[in-house]
C-alpha positions in Angstrom: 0.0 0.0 0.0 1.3 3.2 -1.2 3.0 5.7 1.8 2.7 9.2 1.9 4.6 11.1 4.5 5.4 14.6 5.4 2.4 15.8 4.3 0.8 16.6 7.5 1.2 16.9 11.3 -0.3 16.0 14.6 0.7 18.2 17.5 3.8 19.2 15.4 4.5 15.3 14.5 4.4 14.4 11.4 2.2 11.7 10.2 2.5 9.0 7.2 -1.1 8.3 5.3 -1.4 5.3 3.7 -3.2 4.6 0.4 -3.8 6.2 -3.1 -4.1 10.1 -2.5 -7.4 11.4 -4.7 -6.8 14.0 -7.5 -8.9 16.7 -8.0 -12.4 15.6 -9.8 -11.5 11.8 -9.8 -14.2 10.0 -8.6 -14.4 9.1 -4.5 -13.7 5.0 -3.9 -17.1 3.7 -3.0 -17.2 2.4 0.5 -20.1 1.9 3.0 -20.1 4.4 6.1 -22.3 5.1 9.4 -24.6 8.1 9.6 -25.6 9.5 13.0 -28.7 7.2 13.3 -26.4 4.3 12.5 -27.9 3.4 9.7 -25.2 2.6 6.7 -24.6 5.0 3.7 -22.4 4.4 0.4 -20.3 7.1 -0.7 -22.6 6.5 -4.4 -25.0 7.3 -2.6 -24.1 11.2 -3.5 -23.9 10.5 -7.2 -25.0 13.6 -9.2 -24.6 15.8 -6.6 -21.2 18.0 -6.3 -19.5 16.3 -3.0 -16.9 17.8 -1.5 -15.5 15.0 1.3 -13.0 16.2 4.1 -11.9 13.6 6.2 -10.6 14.3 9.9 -9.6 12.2 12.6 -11.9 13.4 14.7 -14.6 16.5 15.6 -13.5 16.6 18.7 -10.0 18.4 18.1 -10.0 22.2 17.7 -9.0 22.1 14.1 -11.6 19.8 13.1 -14.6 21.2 15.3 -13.2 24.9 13.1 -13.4 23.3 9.9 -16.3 21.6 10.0 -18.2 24.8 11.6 -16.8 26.7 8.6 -18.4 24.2 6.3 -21.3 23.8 7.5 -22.0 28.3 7.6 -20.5 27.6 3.5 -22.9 25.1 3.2 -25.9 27.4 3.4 -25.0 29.0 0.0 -24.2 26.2 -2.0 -27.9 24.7 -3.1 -29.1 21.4 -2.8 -26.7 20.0 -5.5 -23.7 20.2 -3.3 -23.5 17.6 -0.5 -20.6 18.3 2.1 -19.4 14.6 3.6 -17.1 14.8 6.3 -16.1 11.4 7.6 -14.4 10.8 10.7 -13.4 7.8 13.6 -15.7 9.2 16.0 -18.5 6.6 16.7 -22.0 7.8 15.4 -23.2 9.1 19.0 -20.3 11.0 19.4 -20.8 12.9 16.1 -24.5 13.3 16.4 -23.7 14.9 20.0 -21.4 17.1 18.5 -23.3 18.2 15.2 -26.3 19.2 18.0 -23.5 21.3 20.5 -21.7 23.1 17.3 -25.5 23.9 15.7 -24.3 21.9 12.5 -27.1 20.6 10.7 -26.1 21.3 6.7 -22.6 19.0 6.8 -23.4 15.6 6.5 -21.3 13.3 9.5 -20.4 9.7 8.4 -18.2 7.0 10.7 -15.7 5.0 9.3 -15.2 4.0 12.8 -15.7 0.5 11.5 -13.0 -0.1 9.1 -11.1 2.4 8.0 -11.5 2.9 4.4 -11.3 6.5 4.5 -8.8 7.5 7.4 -6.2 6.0 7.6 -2.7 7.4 9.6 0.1 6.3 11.5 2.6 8.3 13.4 6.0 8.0 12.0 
């Protein structure tokens, strides 16, 4: 599996990702995640909408939480054929606790708590 390191950090460490990093406009790898009510969703699932998919460890950091805030007020403008996927470890009840605390209701939470399609690091 292909290693990418250097590219980002984690308290000032860096980290390695594993995998294929995405280019711009190719299509997401399908993969089955959980939404808040637990009930499973397929990345297809969004087909013929514009998605845009940020992937974080977790919506509990302060990074994260600012991102995905920041999203979610962008959101508003964008129309109903834009779907904004952010995909993190946190288990299901953990993101729909934190989607009702922030007031984000236009970003779309999915786990990948299960298996780790989508996030996948390592320190080095």
């Amino acid at each position: 599996m292909e290693e990418n390191a250097g590219i980002i950090t984690m308290q000032g460490n860096p980290l390695t990702l594993i995998g294929k990093q995405p280019k711009i406009g190719e299509p997401a790898p399908d993969c089955t995640l959980l939404n808040n009510a637990l009930s499973p969703v397929k990345i297809s699932s969004f087909k013929g909408k514009v998605s845009v998919i940020a992937s974080v460890p977790s919506l509990d950091t302060p990074v994260c939480d600012m991102e995905v805030r920041r999203f979610n007020k962008e959101a508003g403008n964008l129309g109903p054929d834009v779907a904004i996927l952010t995909i993190t470890m946190d288990l299901p009840f953990a993101q729909k606790r934190w989607c009702g605390a922030a007031g984000v209701d236009k970003v779309v939470t999915l786990s990948d708590h299960l298996r780790g399609d989508i996030i996948l690091f390592h320190p080095v």
